[in-house]
ROTI-23903 format. One record per residue (C-alpha): residue number from 0; chain; x, y, z. Coordinates in Angstrom, 3 decimals, m for minus. Example, Ala and Ser with C-alpha at 12.3 -4.5 7.8 and 13.67 -1.06 7.14 Angstrom:
// residues 2
NODE     i   ch         c1         c2         c3
NODE     0    A     12.300     m4.500      7.800
NODE     1    A     13.670     m1.060      7.140
***
This chain:
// residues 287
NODE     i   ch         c1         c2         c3
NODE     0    A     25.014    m31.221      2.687
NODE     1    A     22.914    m28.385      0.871
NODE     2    A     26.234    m27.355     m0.860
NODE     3    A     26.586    m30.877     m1.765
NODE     4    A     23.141    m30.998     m3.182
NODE     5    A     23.646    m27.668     m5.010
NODE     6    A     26.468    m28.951     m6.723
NODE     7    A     25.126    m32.006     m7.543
NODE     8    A     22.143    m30.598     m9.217
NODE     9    A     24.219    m27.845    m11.098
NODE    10    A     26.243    m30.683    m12.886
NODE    11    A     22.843    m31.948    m13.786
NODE    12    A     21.313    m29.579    m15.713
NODE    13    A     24.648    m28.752    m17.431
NODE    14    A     24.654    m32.322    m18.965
NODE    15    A     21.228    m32.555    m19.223
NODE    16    A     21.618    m29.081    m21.393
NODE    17    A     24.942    m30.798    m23.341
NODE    18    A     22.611    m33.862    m24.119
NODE    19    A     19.974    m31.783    m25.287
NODE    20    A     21.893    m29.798    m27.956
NODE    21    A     23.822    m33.604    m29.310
NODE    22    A     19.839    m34.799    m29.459
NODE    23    A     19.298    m31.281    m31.395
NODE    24    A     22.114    m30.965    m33.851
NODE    25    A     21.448    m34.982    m34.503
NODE    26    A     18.117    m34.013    m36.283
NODE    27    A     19.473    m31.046    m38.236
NODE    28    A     19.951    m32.273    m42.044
NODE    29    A     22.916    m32.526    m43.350
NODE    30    A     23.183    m30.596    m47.240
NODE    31    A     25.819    m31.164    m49.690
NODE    32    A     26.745    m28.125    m51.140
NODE    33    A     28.977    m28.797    m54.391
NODE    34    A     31.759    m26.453    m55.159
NODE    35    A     32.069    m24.349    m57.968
NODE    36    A     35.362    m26.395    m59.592
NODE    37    A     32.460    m29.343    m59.247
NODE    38    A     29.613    m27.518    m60.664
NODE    39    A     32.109    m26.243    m63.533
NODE    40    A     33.277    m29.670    m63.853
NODE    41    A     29.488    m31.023    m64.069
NODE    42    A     28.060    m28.458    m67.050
NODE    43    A     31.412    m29.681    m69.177
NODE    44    A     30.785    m32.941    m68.634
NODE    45    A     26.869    m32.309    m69.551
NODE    46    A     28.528    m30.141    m72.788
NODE    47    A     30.221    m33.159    m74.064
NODE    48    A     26.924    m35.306    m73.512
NODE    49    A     25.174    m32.832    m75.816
NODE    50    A     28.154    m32.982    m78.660
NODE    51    A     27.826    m36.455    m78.511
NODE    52    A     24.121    m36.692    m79.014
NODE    53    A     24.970    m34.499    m82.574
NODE    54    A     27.067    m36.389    m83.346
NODE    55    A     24.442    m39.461    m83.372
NODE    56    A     21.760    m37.212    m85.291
NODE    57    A     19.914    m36.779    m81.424
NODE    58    A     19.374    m32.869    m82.343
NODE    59    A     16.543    m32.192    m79.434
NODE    60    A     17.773    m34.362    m77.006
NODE    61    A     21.276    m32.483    m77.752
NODE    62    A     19.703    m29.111    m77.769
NODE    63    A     18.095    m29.748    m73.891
NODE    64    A     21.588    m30.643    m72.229
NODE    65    A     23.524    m28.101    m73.732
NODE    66    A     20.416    m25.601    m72.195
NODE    67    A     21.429    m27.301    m69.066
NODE    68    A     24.396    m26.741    m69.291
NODE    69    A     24.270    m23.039    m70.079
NODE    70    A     22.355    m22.875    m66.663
NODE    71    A     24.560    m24.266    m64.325
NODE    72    A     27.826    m22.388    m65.913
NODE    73    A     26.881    m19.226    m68.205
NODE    74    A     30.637    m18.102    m68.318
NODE    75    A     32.349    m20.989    m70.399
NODE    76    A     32.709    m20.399    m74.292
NODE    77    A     33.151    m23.880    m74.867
NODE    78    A     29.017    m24.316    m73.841
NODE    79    A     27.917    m21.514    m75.700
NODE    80    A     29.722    m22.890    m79.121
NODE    81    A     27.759    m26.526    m77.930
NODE    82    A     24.843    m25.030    m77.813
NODE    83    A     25.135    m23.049    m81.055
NODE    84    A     25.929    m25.784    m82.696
NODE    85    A     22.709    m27.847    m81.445
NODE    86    A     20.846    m24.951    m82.277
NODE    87    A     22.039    m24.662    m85.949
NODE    88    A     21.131    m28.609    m86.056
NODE    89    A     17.862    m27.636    m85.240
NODE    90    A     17.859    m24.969    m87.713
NODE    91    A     17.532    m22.420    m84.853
NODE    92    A     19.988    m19.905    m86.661
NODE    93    A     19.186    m16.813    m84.879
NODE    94    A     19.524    m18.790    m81.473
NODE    95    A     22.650    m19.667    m82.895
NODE    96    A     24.165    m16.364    m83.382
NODE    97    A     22.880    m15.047    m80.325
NODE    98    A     25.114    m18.291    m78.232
NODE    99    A     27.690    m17.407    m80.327
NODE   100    A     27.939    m13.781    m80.055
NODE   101    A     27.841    m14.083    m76.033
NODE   102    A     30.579    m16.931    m76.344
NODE   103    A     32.259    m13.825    m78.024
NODE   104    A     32.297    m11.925    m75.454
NODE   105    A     33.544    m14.415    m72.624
NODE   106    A     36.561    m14.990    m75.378
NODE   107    A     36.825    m12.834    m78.552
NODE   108    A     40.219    m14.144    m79.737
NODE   109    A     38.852    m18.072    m79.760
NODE   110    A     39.005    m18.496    m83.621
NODE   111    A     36.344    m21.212    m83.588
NODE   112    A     33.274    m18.792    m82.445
NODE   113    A     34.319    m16.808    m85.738
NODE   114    A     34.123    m19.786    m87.791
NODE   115    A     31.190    m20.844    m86.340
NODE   116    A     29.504    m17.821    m86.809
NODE   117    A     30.561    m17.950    m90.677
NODE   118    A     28.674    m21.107    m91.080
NODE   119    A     25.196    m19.527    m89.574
NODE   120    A     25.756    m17.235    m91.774
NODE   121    A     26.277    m19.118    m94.767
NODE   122    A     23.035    m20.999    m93.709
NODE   123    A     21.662    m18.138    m94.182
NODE   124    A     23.357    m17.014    m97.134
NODE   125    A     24.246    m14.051    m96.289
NODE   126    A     27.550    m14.451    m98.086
NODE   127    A     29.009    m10.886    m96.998
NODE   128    A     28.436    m11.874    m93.258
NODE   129    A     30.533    m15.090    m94.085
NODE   130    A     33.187    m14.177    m95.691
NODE   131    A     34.062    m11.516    m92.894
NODE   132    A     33.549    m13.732    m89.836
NODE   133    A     35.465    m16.537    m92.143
NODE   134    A     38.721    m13.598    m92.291
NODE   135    A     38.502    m12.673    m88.589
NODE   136    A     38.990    m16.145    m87.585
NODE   137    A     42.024    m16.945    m89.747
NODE   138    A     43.592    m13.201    m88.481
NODE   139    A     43.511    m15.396    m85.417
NODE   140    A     44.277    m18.778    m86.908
NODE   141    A     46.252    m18.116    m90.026
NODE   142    A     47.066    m21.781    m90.489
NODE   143    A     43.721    m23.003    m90.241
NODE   144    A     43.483    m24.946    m94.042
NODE   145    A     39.768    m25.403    m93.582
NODE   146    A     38.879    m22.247    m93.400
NODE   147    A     40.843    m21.034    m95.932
NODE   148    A     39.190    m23.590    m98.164
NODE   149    A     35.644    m22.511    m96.967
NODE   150    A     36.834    m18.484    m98.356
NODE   151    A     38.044    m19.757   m101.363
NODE   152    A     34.617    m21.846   m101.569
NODE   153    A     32.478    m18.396   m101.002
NODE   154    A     34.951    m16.482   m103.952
NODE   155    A     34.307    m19.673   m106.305
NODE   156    A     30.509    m18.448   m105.985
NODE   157    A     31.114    m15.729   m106.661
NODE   158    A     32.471    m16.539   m109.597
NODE   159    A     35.502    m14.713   m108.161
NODE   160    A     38.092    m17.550   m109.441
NODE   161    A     41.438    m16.075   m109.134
NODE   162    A     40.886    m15.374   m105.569
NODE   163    A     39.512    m19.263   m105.063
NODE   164    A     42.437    m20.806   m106.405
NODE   165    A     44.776    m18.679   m104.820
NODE   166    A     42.861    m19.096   m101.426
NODE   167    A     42.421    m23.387   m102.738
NODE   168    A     46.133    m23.178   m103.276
NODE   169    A     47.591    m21.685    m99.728
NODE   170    A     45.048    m24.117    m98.341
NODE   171    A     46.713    m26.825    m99.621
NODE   172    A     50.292    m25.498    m99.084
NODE   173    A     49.508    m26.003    m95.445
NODE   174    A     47.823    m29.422    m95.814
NODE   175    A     49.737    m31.120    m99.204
NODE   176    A     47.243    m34.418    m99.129
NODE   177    A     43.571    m32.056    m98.631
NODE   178    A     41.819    m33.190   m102.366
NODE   179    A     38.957    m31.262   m101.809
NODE   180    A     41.244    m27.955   m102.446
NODE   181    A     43.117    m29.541   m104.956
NODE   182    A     39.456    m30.765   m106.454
NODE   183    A     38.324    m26.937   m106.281
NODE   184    A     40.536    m25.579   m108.336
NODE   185    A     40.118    m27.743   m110.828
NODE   186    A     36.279    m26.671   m111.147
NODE   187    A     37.498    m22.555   m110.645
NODE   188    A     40.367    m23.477   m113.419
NODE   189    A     37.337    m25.150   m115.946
NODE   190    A     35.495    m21.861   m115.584
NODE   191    A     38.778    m19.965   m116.823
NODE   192    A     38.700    m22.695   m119.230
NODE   193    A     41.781    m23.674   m118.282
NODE   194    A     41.048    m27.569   m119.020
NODE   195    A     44.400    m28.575   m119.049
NODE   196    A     45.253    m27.720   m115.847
NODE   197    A     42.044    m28.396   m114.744
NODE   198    A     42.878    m32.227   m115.854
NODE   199    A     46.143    m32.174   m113.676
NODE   200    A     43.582    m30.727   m110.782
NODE   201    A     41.552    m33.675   m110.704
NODE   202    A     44.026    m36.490   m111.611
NODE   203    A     46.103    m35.500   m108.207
NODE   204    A     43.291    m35.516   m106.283
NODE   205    A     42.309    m38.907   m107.218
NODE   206    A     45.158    m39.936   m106.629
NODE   207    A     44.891    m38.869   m102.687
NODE   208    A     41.314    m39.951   m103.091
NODE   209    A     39.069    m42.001   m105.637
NODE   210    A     36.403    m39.961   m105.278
NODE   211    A     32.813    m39.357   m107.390
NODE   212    A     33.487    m35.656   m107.859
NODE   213    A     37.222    m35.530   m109.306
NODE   214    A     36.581    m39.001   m111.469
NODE   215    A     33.407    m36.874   m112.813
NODE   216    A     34.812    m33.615   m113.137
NODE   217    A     38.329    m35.831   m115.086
NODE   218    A     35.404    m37.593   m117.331
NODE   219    A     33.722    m34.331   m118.535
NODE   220    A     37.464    m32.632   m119.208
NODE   221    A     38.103    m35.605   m121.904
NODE   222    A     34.326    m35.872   m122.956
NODE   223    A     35.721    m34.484   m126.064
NODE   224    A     39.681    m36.077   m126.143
NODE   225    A     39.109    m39.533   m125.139
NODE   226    A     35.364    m40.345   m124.806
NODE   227    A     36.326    m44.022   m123.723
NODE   228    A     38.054    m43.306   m120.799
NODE   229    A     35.548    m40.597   m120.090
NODE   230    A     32.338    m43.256   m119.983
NODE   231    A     34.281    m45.386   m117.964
NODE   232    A     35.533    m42.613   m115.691
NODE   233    A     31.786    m41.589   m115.263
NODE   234    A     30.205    m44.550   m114.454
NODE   235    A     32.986    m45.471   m111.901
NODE   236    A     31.945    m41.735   m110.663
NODE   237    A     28.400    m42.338   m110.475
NODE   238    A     28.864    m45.792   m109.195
NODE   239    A     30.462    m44.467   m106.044
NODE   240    A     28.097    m41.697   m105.787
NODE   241    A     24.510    m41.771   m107.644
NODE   242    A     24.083    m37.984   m106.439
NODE   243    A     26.235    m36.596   m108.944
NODE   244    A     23.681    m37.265   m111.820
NODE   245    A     21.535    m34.337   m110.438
NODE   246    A     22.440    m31.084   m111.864
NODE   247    A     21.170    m29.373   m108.734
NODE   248    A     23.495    m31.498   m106.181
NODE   249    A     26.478    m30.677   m107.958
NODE   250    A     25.347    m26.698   m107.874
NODE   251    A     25.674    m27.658   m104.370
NODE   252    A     28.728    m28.625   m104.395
NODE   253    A     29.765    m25.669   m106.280
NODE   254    A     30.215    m26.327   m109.954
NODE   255    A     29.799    m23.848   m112.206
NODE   256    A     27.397    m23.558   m114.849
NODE   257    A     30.509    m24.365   m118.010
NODE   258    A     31.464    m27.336   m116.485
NODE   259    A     27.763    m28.354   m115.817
NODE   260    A     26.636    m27.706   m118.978
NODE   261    A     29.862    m29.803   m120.569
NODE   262    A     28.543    m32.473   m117.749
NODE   263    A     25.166    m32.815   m119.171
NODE   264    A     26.249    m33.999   m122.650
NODE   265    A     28.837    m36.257   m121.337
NODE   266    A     25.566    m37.413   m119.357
NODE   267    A     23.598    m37.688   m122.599
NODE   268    A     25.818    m39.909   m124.084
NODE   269    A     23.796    m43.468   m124.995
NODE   270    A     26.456    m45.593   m123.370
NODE   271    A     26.074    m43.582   m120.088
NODE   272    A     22.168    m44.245   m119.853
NODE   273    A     22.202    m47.496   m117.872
NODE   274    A     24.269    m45.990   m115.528
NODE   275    A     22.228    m42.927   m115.367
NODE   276    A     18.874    m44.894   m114.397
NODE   277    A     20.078    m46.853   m112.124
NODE   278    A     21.709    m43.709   m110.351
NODE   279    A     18.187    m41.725   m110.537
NODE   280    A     16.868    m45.136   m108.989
NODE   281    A     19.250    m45.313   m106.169
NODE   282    A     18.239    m41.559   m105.465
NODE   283    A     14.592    m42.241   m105.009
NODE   284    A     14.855    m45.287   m103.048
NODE   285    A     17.150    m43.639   m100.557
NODE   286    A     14.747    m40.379    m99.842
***
C-alpha cells in the first residue's frame, strides 16, 4: 500500500511539473524574425518606392525611403544609385557623390554609377570630372548612345567641334532614329560654318522629330537664302516651344555664340515680332 501510494504520488508531480512548463512556454511571446532574402527583398521594394516618388517630382519624400532603405541593406548598388539620385534632386551633390562612390565599391564595373557620377559632376561643372567618369563608363558600356552623346555634348562646349561630331556621329551609328545627335551636329557644323551641311543636320532630324530646336536652328541657316520659309519655320519653332526666344535657354541647350548671334537677327525681323511677344508672354505666365 505505501509503494502504491509512492507511486501514485511520483506520477503526480511529474505531470503536475509537464503541466507547468505547457502553462510556461504558453506565455512566452512568440517573435517573427524575417530572413535576410526578406529583409533584402523589403529595402528593394522600398528603393523602387523612392524612384517612383522622383519620378512624380516627390524629392523629400523620395530622399527619406531611399535613407531607409540604405539602413536595412547597405550592400546593394542598386540603393546607393536611388539614393544618389534623390539626393542630386535635392541638390545634395556632395551626398550624391559620396552614395555613389560607396555604390562603387560594392560594384566598380556597373557602368551606370560612372554615368551617374558624370552628371554630379556636370552639376557642378566641373567639366574635367565629367568627361572622365563619362569615358570610364562607356570602357564598360561601349554601346551606350547616350553617353556618347552627353561626351560629344561636353567637347561641343568646349568648342572642341570635331571631336562632338565625331562623338554625335558614332552616337547615332548605334541609334540611326536619336535627332538630338543628329540636331548637335548641326549646331557644332554652324560653328565650322559649315551651313550646308548644317541644313542637311537639321532637316533629318525633323524629319524623325518636328521639334522647336531643329525647325529654329533650319530657320536661322536660310535667314539669308529664303527668308520666307525661314519666318514660317520660326514661328512654327517658337510656337511649339516659346523658350527658344531667350538667348540664355538656348546657351543651355548648347548653341554657340555664331549661330546665336545669326538667331537674333532672324529674331529681329518685323514679321517675327508677334510671334516673339506672345512667346516672352507665355514665358512669364508659366514661371
Amino acid at each position: 500500500m505505501k509503494r502504491f501510494l509512492k507511486k501514485l504520488i511520483y506520477i503526480s508531480l511529474i505531470s503536475f511539473s509537464f503541466l507547468n512548463v505547457e502553462k510556461v512556454q504558453s506565455l512566452i511571446p512568440y517573435y517573427y524574425l524575417p530572413s535576410k532574402e526578406n529583409l533584402e527583398k523589403e529595402s528593394l521594394s522600398i528603393g523602387k518606392n523612392a524612384y517612383q516618388l522622383l519620378y512624380f517630382g516627390q524629392y523629400v519624400q523620395s530622399l527619406n525611403l531611399a535613407k531607409l532603405a540604405i539602413k536595412i541593406n547597405k550592400k546593394d548598388e542598386k540603393l546607393w544609385l536611388i539614393l544618389s539620385e534623390a539626393q542630386l534632386a535635392n541638390k545634395l551633390y556632395k551626398n550624391s557623390l559620396i552614395s555613389l562612390n560607396k555604390a562603387q565599391k560594392i560594384n566598380p564595373k556597373n557602368s551606370e554609377i560612372h554615368f551617374a557620377k558624370s552628371n554630379v559632376f556636370f552639376k557642378l561643372s566641373q567639366l574635367k570630372k565629367a568627361k572622365t567618369a563619362l569615358e570610364n563608363g562607356i570602357k564598360i558600356e561601349p554601346n551606350n548612345h547616350k553617353a556618347i552623346f552627353q561626351l560629344g555634348n561636353i567637347f561641343l562646349m568646349e568648342k572642341n567641334y570635331s571631336e562632338a561630331i565625331e562623338l554625335f556621329d558614332k552616337s547615332v551609328k548605334i541609334k540611326p532614329d536619336f535627332w538630338q545627335a543628329i540636331n548637335n551636329q548641326g549646331l557644332a557644323y554652324f560653328e565650322k560654318n559649315k551651313i550646308k551641311l548644317s541644313i542637311k543636320l537639321f532637316e533629318k532630324a525633323i524629319s524623325i522629330e518636328e521639334n522647336a530646336e531643329p525647325l529654329l536652328g533650319l530657320a536661322t541657316c536660310l535667314r539669308m537664302q529664303d527668308i520666307t520659309l525661314a519666318l514660317e519655320l520660326a514661328k512654327k519653332a517658337l510656337n511649339k516651344d516659346p523658350y527658344y526666344v531667350d538667348y540664355d535657354y538656348r546657351k543651355e541647350q548648347l548653341w554657340g555664340e555664331t549661330l546665336q548671334t545669326s538667331t537674333e537677327i532672324l529674331l529681329q525681323n518685323d514679321q517675327l515680332q508677334t510671334d516673339v511677344i506672345l512667346a516672352k508672354s507665355k514665358i512669364n505666365s508659366s514661371s
